[in-house]
C-alpha positions, 0 to 999 in steps of 0.5 A: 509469556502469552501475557507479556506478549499482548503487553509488549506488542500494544506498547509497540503500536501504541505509537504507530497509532498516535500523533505525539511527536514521541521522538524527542529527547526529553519523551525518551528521558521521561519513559527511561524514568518511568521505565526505572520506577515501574521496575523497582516497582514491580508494575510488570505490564507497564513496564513491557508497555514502555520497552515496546514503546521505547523500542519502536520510538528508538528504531523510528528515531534512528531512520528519521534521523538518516533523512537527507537534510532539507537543504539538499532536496533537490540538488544533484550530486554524482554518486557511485550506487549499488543495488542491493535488491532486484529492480522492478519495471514499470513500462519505461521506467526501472525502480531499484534500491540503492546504497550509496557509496561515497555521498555523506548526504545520503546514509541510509537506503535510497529509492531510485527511478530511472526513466529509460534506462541505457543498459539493463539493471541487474541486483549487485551492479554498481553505477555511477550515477547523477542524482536528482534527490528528494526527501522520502515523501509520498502523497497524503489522501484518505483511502489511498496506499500510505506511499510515505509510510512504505519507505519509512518501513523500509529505512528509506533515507531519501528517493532520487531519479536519475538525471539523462548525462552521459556520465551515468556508467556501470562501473562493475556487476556482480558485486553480492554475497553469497546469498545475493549471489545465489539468489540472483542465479535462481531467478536467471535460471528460472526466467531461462527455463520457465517460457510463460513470463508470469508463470517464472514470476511466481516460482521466482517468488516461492523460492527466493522471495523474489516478487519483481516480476510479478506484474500489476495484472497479475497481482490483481487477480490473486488479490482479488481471489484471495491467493496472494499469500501463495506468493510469499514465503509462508511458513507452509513453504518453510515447514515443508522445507523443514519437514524434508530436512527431517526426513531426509537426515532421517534416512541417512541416519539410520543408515550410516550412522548406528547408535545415536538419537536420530529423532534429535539429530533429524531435528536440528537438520529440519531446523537448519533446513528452515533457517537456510530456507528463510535467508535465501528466501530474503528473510521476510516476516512470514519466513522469520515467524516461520523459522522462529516458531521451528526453532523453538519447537526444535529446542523444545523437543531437545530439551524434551519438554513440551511447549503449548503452541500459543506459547510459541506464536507469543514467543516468535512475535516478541522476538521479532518486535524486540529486534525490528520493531518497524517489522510490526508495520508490515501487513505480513507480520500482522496477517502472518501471525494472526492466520497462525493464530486462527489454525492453531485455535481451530486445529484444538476443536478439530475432530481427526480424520478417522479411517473409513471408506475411501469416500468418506475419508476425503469427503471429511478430509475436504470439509475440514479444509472448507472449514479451516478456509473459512475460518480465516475468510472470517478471521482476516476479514477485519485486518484485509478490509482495514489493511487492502480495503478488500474481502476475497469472497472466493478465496475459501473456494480457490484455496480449497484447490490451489493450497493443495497444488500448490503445497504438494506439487509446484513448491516441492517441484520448484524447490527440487527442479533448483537444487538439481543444478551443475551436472544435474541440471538438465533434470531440475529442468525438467522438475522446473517445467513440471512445476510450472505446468502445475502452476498452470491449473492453479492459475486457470482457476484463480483467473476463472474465479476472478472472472466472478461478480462476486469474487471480491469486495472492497466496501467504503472506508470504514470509520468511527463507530462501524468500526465495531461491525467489522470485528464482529464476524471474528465471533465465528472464529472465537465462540464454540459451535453452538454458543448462543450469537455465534451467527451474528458473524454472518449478518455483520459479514454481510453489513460489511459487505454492504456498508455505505459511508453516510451521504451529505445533507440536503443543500451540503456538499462535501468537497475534497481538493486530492493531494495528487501532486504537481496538479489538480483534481477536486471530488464534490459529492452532494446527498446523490451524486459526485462531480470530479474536476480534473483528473491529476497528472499522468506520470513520465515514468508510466500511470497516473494520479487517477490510478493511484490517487483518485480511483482508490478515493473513490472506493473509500468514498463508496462512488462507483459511478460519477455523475458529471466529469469536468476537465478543465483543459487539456495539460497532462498535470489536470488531465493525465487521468481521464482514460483511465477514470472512463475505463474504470467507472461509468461517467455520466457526462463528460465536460471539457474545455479543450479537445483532449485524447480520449474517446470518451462523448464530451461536451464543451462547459460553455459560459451561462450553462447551469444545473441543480442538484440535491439543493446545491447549484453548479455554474460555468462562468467562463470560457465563452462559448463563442471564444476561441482560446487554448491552453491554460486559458481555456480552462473551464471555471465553474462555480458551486453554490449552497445558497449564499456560499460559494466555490470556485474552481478556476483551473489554470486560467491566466490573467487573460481569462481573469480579466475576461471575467471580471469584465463579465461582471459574474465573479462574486465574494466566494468562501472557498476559491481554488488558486488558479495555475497552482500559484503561479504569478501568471495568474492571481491578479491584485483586481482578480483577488479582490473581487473574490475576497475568499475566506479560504484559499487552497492551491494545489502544489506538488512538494518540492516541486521544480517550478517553485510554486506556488510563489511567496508573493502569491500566496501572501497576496490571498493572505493580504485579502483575508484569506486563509491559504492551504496548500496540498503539498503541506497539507495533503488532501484538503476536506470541507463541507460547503452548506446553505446553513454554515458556509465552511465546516468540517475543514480538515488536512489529511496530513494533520488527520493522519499524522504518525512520528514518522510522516513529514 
């Protein structure tokens, strides 16, 4: 089985790590061929291989194929909506899952955004709303959360906001099944009950997998202590659950009930207490492995048979991949099983805590669990950096204490202070209120660990061959005590820890024009230092493209300090993102063409003004310093030299400020030229073109926007002057070297590099 498995399950991610458009008609006849000769055959491995492939290939398929149609991106339509899970808020604006009533343009799930919503949204409403709709799409960068790939995992047909007309009207609430309707009434409960907002949050999430509430503050500190798990429904919670069950049918038992197997009828209650467990949890993968691998040692012992463990993780995997292959994308399902993994392997060495003093008892009982800590620091590391990008160097410490409070004391509190309802709720509140004071210690010490300098790392991306230096630390876990180059898991530990991505070459410079949509912002790091032009757009709903995009490429790139930061003026779709780069990083010198919000020392970028560095030469070439333009016109424009090679940067300068430089006489043939005002025909002059005659010409767009750029006749003017043209919304992130030797190499596009069946 255990074979099979490993077969299975690298034929399901054979395809999510491939870019072969394996959704088509004739890819499915050939594998159904190749599945119908391996058969007769008998290539077993292969054939496992296929149906894995097959599967995932099927369930990709079926979601692809509920996408709204192209023709409908961006048409309103009137629709009754009902919101199947709990809405998140986000400042003014009010994220929720949809289901579509009545719109056969929209057959599958729907992400809606609701900017200051009239009432408040609760799950189980039913709206009648107006709809702005779009295709499930995210923005495509290296190093930064896959937003596209979320909501092809979770079925998404199409995203929507919601359009400001006085005809949006809740027509009924209420509108849930049982389960939904159970657990919306925990959550109102525990909100009631528990005063200290984050506190209700995380019983909300223990006990109904309810994680709405959880703020960003919030999530970051248990992120960066290594403590997120202890929000999910893991199958600690869910076998202790089962293990109540057991005892409690137990007692019953050999009390009223004479003569009978109490061990056989206690399991099938413990099993049955998991299962209602895991469905009123919300039946995420960690409570689904949780109650597989229950259920199959539940059979077992009924059938008095024993069943080895990895027999039992294997089994739990198949299961879940066969019957939703799209849950194998999910962090859960991997970190889930492989921490499983990782105990049940340790749990075979561990030497059993013996009687003894009441001293030495605990002391060995604490070192086992400081073992067991970090044996999953070194188990996880490879799949948390390649997953979040983070290693939780405090989380053996923390979970020594959290794992216990948390298991013995504040779930048992939750889950009891809960069943105590009716006329017995004035005592499950009072068990809710313990719980949550218990919470309290287990948060004083994640939030005195966060406070650590070392309490986290999150190392640069890591690629190619270094690859191997990040599994190598899973030696700890898999060699014995003792085996010769078991403690090579320590120095790669620390290599990981320590990694720095390779730099430029002298007089080379790496240029990154960031997928941020409906805006600009462009990364240029030369052998020793980073230059940011613009910051991306701040967003109506609350955030920006700085916290969601750029900061987050950054810490791929391993830049932790820019050297020069150059706003080109002030519009919110290039500087919506300055505030929060200078409270995120130190900014060496900030440059800007007209005044912005920000408390930051700023200098004008003033015509003439020029520097050097690492053999690559940075000039302003507009505005003047004596002009006293505003708005898009007073974008700064700066140009980037590797000897003969040249990029230029204009920001959204119109054919005022063209004009004005070329009457200047400072614009030269360029390589690369950054399309002013994203397209559009205020810019891009016919004399403005031809006296840059660009090799390659990149325009920074949001997909589908609502001001249609850039426009058809733009882009074919650059095309017309020889120019290739990219543009961010169908190529995602754009990435080139500019060299003294070369001019343009290494361009890439993001959406290209990273390209999966399921991406547009």
């Amino acid at each position: 089985m255990n074979k099979a498995c490993l077969y299975l399950l690298a034929g399901v991610y054979a395809p999510q790590l491939s870019s072969f458009a394996s959704h088509s008609d004739l890819f499915l006849l050939a594998v159904f061929a190749v599945v119908a000769g391996l058969i007769i055959g008998r290539a077993l491995p292969v054939v496992l291989f296929c149906t894995g492939y097959g599967l995932f290939v099927l369930a990709a398929g079926q979601v692809i194929e509920a996408r709204i149609p192209a023709e409908f991106v961006g048409d309103s339509i009137m629709t009754e909506v009902r919101v199947i899970d709990f809405p998140q808020v986000h400042g003014p604006t009010v994220s929720m899952m949809g289901e579509v009533r009545d719109n056969p343009w929209v057959s599958g799930r729907i992400r809606i955004s609701w900017y200051e919503p009239d009432a408040e949204i609760h799950l189980g409403d039913v709206w009648r709303l107006e709809l702005r709709l779009r295709r499930p799409r995210g923005t495509a960068n290296p190093g930064v959360f896959d937003y596209e790939t979320w909501l092809f995992r979770e079925r998404v047909a199409a995203t929507a906001y919601v359009v400001d007309s006085q005809r949006n009207a809740l027509i009924r609430s209420g509108d849930l099944g049982p389960i939904n309707r159970l657990r919306r009434r925990v959550v109102e409960r525990t909100v009631a009950v528990v005063t200290e907002p984050e506190r209700a949050a995380v019983l909300s999430a223990i006990s109904v997998g309810a994680r709405h509430l959880v703020v960003r503050e919030q999530w970051d500190r248990y992120a960066s202590t290594g403590t997120t798990h202890l929000m999910a429904i893991s199958g600690l919670h869910v076998g202790m659950v089962a293990a109540a069950g057991y005892f409690l049918a137990a007692v019953i038992s050999g009390i009223f009930i004479r003569g009978s197997n109490h061990h056989r009828t206690s399991t099938v209650v413990a099993l049955c207490f998991a299962i209602a467990y895991s469905v009123v949890s919300g039946l995420a993968v960690p409570a689904q492995r949780s109650a597989l691998m229950i259920g199959l040692v539940a059979l077992a012992v009924l059938r008095y048979r024993q069943v080895p463990a990895f027999t039992v993780i294997a089994t739990a995997s198949v299961l879940i991949s066969a019957s939703s292959p799209l849950a194998t994308m999910a962090p859960g399902f991997k970190l889930s099983f492989l921490a499983v993994l990782v105990l049940v392997w340790m749990a075979r060495r561990l030497v059993p805590v013996q009687s003894g003093s009441l001293l030495s008892v605990p002391l060995r009982a604490s070192r086992q669990l400081g073992g067991m800590q970090l044996m999953l620091l070194f188990g996880l590391m490879p799949f948390t950096v390649l997953i979040f990008g983070r290693i939780s160097l405090a989380a053996p410490l923390v979970n020594m204490l959290a794992v216990p409070v948390f298991s013995l004391t504040t779930v048992p509190l939750t889950l009891c202070g809960l069943l105590l309802d009716g006329p017995l709720h004035n005592a499950g509140d009072h068990l809710l209120r313990l719980a949550s004071a218990s919470l309290g210690l287990v948060e004083w010490a994640i939030e005195y660990a966060a406070q650590l300098p070392v309490a986290s790392v999150s190392p640069p991306a890591i690629a190619g061959w270094s690859l191997a230096l990040l599994f190598l630390p899973l030696a700890w876990v898999f060699c014995p005590p003792g085996w010769p180059g078991r403690n090579v898991a320590w120095i790669a530990a620390l290599a990981v820890i320590l990694y720095q991505p390779s730099r430029p070459s002298q007089g080379c410079a790496i240029v990154d024009v960031l997928d941020v949509g409906q805006g600009l912002a462009v990364s240029i790091a030369t052998r020793s230092s980073t230059l940011l032009f613009d910051t991306g757009p701040a967003f109506r709903g609350g955030g920006d493209a700085a916290e969601s995009v750029v900061l987050p490429f950054l810490a791929g790139r391993g830049v932790n300090r820019l050297d020069e930061l150059v706003v080109s003026h002030a519009d919110l779709d290039h500087a919506g993102g300055v505030s929060s780069l200078v409270h995120a990083l130190p900014v060496g010198t900030l440059r800007i063409g007209e005044v912005i919000d920000d408390p930051a020392v700023a200098r004008r970028c003033d015509a003439g003004e020029s520097w050097t560095v690492d053999g690559i030469d940075f000039e302003f070439l507009y505005p003047d310093a004596k002009s006293n333009v505003s708005g898009n016109n007073a974008s700064c424009v700066l140009q980037v030299s590797a000897g003969s090679h040249r990029l230029l940067l204009t920001g959204d300068i119109e054919r005022a400020a063209e004009a004005e430089l070329l009457r200047s006489g400072t614009l030269q043939d360029v390589d690369v030229v950054i399309v002013p005002h994203h397209g559009s025909r205020t810019s891009s002059s016919p004399s403005f073109v031809r006296a840059l005659h660009p090799d390659l010409a990149i325009i920074s767009a949001g997909f589908g926007n609502r001001w249609g750029l850039p426009h058809v006749e733009v882009v074919e003017r650059w095309r017309a002057s020889g120019a290739e043209v990219l543009t961010t919304a169908a190529s995602g992130a754009i990435s080139l070297r500019l060299c003294r030797q070369g001019g343009i190499v290494a361009l890439t596009r993001q959406r290209v590099r990273q390209r999966r069946i399921w991406h547009e």
